[in-house]
C-alpha positions in Angstrom: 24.6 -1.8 191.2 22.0 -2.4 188.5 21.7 -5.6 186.7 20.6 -5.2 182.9 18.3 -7.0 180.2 19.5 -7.6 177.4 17.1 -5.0 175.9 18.2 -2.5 178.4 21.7 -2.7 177.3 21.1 -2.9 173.5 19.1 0.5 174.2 22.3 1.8 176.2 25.2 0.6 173.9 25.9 4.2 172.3 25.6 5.1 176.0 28.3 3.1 177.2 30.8 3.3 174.2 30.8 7.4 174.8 32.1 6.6 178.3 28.6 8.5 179.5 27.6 6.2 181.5 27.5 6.4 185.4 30.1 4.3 186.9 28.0 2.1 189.0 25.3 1.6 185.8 28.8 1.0 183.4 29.8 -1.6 186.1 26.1 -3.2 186.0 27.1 -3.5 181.9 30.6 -4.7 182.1 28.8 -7.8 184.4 26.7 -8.3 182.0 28.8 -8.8 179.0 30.8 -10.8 181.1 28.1 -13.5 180.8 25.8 -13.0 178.0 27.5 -14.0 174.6 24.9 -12.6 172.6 25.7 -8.9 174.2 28.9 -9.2 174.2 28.8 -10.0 170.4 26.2 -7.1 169.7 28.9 -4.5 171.2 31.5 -6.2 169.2 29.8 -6.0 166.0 28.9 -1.8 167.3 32.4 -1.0 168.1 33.5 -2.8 164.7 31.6 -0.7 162.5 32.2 2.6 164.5 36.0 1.7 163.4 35.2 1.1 160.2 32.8 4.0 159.3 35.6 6.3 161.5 38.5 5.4 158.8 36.0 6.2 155.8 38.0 9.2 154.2 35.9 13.0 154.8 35.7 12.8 150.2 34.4 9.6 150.1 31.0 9.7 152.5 29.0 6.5 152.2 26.2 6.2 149.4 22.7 7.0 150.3 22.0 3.4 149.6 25.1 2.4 152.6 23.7 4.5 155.1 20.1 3.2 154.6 20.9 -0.4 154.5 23.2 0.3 157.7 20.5 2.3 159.5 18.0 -0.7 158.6 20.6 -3.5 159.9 20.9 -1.4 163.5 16.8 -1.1 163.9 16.1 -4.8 163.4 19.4 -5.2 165.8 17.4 -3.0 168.2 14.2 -5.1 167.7 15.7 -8.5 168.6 
């Protein structure tokens, strides 16, 4: 089983929330959230605004001003 960084499993989070993960490398990532806070918290906060941008209704898309302040927030996430 792998064990993951943190910064492995920040770069693997999309990864993981598809299901597309392998199940041996999606067990290594389930251990780790299991112990690091932090992680656990940045998935939370991932699979909170996947649920949030998926009820946005199809006529009202966000601003160009949204996406870019949400795009910036998830880069410096990335970063840290």
């Amino acid at each position: 089983m792998k064990r993951f960084s943190c910064g492995e499993l920040v770069e693997l989070v999309t990864a993981y929330l598809d299901e597309a993960l392998p199940a041996a490398e999606r067990k290594g990532f389930d251990d780790h959230l299991s112990c690091c806070s932090s992680c656990s918290d940045h998935v939370a906060r991932y699979r909170a605004t996947i649920d949030v941008l998926g009820d946005l209704p199809p006529e009202k898309p966000l601003s160009p001003a949204t996406r870019d302040h949400l795009l910036t927030a998830f880069r410096r996430s990335r970063r840290a």
